[in-house]
Each structure stands twice: as C-alpha cells, then as structure tokens.
N, C-alpha and C positions, 0 to 999 in steps of 0.2 A: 504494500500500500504506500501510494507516494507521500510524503507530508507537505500540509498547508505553509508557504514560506510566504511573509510581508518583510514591506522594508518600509521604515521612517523615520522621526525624530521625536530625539527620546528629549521629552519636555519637562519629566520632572525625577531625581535620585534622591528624594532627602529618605527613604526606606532603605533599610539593610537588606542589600543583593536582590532588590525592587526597583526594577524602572517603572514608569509609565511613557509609551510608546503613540505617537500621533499618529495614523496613519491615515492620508487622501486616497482616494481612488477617485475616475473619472466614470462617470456612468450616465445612458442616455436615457430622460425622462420620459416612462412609456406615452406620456400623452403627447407633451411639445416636441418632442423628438430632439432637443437639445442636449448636449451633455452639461453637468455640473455636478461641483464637488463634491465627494461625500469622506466625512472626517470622522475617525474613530478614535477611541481610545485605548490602547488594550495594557495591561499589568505582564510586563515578561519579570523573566528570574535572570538577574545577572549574576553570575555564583563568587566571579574576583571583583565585584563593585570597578569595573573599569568606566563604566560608561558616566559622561556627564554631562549635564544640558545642551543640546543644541547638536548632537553627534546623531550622525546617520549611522542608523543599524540593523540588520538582518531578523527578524526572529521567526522563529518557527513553532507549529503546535505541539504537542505533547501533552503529557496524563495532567493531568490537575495538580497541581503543586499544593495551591490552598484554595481557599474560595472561590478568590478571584485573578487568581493565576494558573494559566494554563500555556504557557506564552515561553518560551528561552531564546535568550542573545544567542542567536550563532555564530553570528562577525560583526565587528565594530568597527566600519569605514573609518571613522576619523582617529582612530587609536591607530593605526598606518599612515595616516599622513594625510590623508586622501581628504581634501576638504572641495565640498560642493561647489 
C-alpha cells in the first residue's frame, strides 16, 4: 500500500517533537469551475525537534501517534539549505 505524502510549512514548534504543518492545495470548485485555495492544518511528529517556523517539509501518514497526530517529518527542505 503506497503512503499518503504532503508537503508544507511548518507554522508552529512550541510542542515537544510537534509540528503543526500548513498545507495549500489547489482544487476546482464543482460549481464555478474555478480553482482556489484550500488550507489545512495537520499535527506531524518531528522525533529530533529539527524543524522550525517557516521550513518546508515532507510529511507522511502513518498509525496515530496520539489524538491528533497521525502525521511524521520525513524531510526537512530547509535543514539542507534548500530555501524557497
């Protein structure tokens, strides 16, 4: 089974090995046929607290960690260098 993988920017770390991750997509409105944004928020598990505001990042699904985490960093674009 393949796993679900998004990418975004992780908006908030004050949680211990807790991000919370923004994530856009673009999708078109069944009625006007336009596209527009759609913004989520989802809780990943960063396990070395590497990640921090403003850093694009990988995550992927996985079993439920806790409540509201189901979410894990897989790559950390801006901990390479790699800035948008």
């Amino acid at each position: 089974m393949s796993e679900f993988v998004l990418d975004g920017v992780v908006t908030s770390n004050s949680c211990d090995k807790t991000v919370t991750v923004l994530v856009t997509r673009r999708v078109m409105h069944p009625k006007y046929k336009k596209y527009v944004n759609i913004t989520k928020k989802y809780h990943a598990h960063d396990e070395k607290n590497e990640c921090n505001v403003g850093d694009n990042v990988v995550i992927c699904e996985t079993a439920p960690i806790s409540k509201t985490k189901c979410w894990v960093v897989r790559e950390n674009n801006s901990a390479k260098g790699v800035r948008p």
